[in-house]
N, C-alpha and C positions, 0 to 999 in steps of 0.2 A: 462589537465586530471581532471578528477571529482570521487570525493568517495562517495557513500553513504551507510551510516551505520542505519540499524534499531535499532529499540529497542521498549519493550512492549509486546513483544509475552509472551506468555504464558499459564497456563489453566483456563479456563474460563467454568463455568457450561453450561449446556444447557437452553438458555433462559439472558443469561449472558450479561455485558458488555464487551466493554474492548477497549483501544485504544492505535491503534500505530503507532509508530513516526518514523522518518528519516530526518534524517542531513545530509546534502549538502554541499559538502566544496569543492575546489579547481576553477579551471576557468570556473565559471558559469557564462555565460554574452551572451547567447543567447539561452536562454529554452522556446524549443517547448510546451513541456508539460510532467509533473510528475505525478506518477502512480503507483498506488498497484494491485501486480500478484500475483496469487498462484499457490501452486503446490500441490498440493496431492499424494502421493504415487500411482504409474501406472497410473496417470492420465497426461494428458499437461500442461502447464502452460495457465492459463486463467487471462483474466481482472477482475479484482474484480473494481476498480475504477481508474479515471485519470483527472486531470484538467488542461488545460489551460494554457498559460500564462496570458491569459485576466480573468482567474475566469470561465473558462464555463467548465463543470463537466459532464462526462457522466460513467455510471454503467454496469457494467455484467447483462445479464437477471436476472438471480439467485436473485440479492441482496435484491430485490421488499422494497427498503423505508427503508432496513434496516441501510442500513452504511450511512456514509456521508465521505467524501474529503476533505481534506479543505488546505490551506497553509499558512505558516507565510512570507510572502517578507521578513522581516526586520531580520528574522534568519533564514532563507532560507530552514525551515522546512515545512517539508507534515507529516500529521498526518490523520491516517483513523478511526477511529470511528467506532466501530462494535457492534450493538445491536440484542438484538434477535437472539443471537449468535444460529444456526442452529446445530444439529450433524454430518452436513457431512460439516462443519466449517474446522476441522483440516487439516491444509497444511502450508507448509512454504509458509510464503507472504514477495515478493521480492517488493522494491522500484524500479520504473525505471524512466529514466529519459532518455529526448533526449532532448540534446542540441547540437548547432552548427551543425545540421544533424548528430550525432552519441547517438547510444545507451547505457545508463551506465544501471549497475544493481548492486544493494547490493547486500550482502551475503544471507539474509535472515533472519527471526524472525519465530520459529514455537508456531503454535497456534494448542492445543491439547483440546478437550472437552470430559471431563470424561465420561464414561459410568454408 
């Protein structure tokens, strides 16, 4: 079994930074690849980013340069980096992860941008 828990959500201006993280914990000993979704209210859930087990990174159209992906191996964190934070930003962004051919998902971090 595998948990992952966010954390770092929260409100961030328009134009904004912010960055957020996810821990990994339980039987992780064969990851596909880790990754940040979101959801927005009446919307689907979409890719916002995803890496690799080897480091290769790929983006939502949307993002255009703005985010980055990145992982820590040695504490088995994913952290997303959000710049030029957009106004249609705000949606809960889920961690996922596939490992051993199954899909885990956190709870979610929401990320709200003031009007």
């Amino acid at each position: 079994q595998v948990q992952l828990v966010e954390s770092g959500g929260g409100s961030v201006q328009a134009g904004g930074s912010l960055r957020l993280s996810c821990e990994a914990s339980g039987s992780i000993d064969s990851i596909i690849y880790m990754g940040w979704y979101r959801q927005a209210p009446g919307k689907q859930r979409e890719l916002v980013a995803r890496i690799s087990k080897v480091g290769n990174a790929n983006y939502g159209d949307f993002v255009k340069g703005r985010f980055t992906v990145f992982r820590d191996n040695a504490t088995n964190m994913l952290y997303l980096q959000l710049n030029s934070v957009r106004p249609d930003a705000p949606a809960v962004y889920y961690c996922a992860m596939v490992n051993g051919g199954s899909l885990y998902w956190g709870q979610g971090t929401q990320v709200t941008v003031p009007s």
